[in-house]
N, C-alpha and C positions, 0 to 999 in steps of 0.2 A: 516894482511889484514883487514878495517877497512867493514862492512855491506854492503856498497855501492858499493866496488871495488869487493867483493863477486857475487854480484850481474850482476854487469856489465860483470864480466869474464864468469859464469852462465851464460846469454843473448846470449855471444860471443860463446861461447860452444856450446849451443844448436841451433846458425844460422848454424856456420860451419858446425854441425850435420847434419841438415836438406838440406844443399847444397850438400853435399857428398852423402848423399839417393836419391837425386833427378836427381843429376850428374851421379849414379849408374841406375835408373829407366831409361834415358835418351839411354843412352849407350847399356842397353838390347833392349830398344824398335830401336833403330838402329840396331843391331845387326838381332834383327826379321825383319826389313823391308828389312834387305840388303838380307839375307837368303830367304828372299820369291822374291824378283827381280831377286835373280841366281835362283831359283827352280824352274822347272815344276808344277805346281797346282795339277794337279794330280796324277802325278807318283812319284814324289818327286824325282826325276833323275835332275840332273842340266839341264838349259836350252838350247837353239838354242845361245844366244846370248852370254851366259859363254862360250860353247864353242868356237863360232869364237876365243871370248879374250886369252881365253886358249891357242887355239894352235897360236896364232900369239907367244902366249910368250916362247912355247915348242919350238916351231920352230926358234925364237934368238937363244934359249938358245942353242938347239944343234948345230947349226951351229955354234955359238964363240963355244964351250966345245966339238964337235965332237962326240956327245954320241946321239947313236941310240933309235928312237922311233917308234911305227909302230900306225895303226887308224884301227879299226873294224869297218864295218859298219853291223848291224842288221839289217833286214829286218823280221816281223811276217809272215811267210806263212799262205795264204788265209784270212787273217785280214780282208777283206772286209765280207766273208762267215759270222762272226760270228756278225757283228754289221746289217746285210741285215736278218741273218736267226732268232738268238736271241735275235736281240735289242742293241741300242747304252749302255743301262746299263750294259752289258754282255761284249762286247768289250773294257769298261772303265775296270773292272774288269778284263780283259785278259794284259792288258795293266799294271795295279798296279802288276800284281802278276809277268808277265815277269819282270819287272823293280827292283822289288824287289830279282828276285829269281839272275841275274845277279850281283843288288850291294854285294847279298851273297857271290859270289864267284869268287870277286875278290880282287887285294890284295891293301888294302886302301893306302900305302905309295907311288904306283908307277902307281894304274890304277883309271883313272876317268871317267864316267859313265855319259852320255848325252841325254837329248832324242831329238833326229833331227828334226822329227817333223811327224806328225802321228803315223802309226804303225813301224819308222823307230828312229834306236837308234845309236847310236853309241860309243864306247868306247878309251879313248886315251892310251897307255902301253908304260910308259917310264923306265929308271933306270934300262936297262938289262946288268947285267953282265957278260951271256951267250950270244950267237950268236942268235941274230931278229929272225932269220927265225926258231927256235927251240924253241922259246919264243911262238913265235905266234903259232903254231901247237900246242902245246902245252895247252897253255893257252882258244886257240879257242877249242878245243876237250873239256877241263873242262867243259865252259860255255854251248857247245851245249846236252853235256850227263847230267846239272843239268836243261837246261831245258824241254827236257826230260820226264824228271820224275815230272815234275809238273800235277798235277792231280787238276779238277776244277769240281765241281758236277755238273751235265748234261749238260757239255758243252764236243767239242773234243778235244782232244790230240794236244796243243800246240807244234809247230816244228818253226826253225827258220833257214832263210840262211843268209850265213855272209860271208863276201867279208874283204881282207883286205891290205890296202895301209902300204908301210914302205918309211921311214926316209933316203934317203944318199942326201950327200952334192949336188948335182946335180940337186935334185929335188926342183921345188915352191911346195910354202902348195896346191897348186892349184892341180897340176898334183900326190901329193897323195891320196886329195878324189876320184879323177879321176880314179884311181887304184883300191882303196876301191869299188870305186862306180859300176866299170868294173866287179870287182869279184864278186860280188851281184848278178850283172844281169847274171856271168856265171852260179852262183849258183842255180837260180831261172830256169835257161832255162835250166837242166841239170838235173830236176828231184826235187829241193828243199829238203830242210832241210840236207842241206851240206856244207861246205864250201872250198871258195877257195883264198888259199894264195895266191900265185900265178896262171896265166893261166895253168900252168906247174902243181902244186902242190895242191889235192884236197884229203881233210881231210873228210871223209863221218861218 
């Protein structure tokens, strides 16, 4: 290879180089912009608007595959108390720690983790290969005993009610939040920091 052609290949080398770093640089900064359009700012819990997307696509998919899913809804007991008595910076912080202490304890492969919008959150729980209804009592017991035990310096005793919608072929996505939504409000008028599966079935 004669000095010139050395060089010329060198040139070529070191563009390709430089397009592949930059095609790399490119591709993260997408990736962080996509990441923060699905994310809550500040709970880091996916957003309002992943969720709709989400469940429109949970909801095909069981309906062609026939496999059950159910929807949590969260509600913070007395959330207004703590941003009225201690200040909206207290309540942000009630806010980051429930969101976080939830994505702890739940199981990354089949639950995904929403925030609805204020002190209201919601959870999707697909991929059961036990019976829904033992899935969710279950699962909803975990989450309400690890939140629980969250302890915040001189603030109170975090509690939460949780309502929860399920998945059969009969149902729109509509008439499950409706479910979700119903058991919340049983939960909250019933004493709080309870929940309830079913009208029928309450998990304290």
């Amino acid at each position: 290879m004669s000095g010139f052609n050395f060089f010329i290949s060198y040139d070529v080398y070191n563009f390709a180089t430089n397009i592949k770093r930059e095609f790399s640089k490119t591709e993260k900064k997408i990736a962080k912009l996509k990441d923060t359009a699905e994310k809550d700012h500040l709970t880091g819990a996916n957003n309002r608007r992943t969720f709709d997307k989400y469940l429109e696509e949970i909801y095909k998919e069981s309906q062609i595959n026939n496999e059950p899913f159910f929807v949590v809804f969260f509600d913070i007991d007395h959330f207004k108390k703590f941003n009225d008595t201690y200040g909206h910076e207290a309540g942000d912080k009630v806010l980051k720690i429930f969101a976080q202490t939830i994505n702890k304890n739940i199981r990354q492969n089949s639950d995904v983790f929403f925030r609805y919008g204020g002190e209201e959150f919601v959870l999707v729980s697909s991929n059961h290969i036990r019976n829904s209804l033992q899935e969710a009592r279950f699962l909803t017991k975990k989450l309400k005993d690890a939140v629980e035990k969250i302890r915040i310096p001189d603030l109170p005793k975090i509690t939460c009610s949780m309502g929860v919608g399920f998945f059969d072929s009969g149902k729109s996505k509509e008439e499950i939040l409706k479910e979700a939504d119903n058991n919340v409000y049983l939960a909250k008028e019933n004493g709080r920091n309870r929940i309830y599966v079913t009208k029928d079935i309450v998990v304290v």
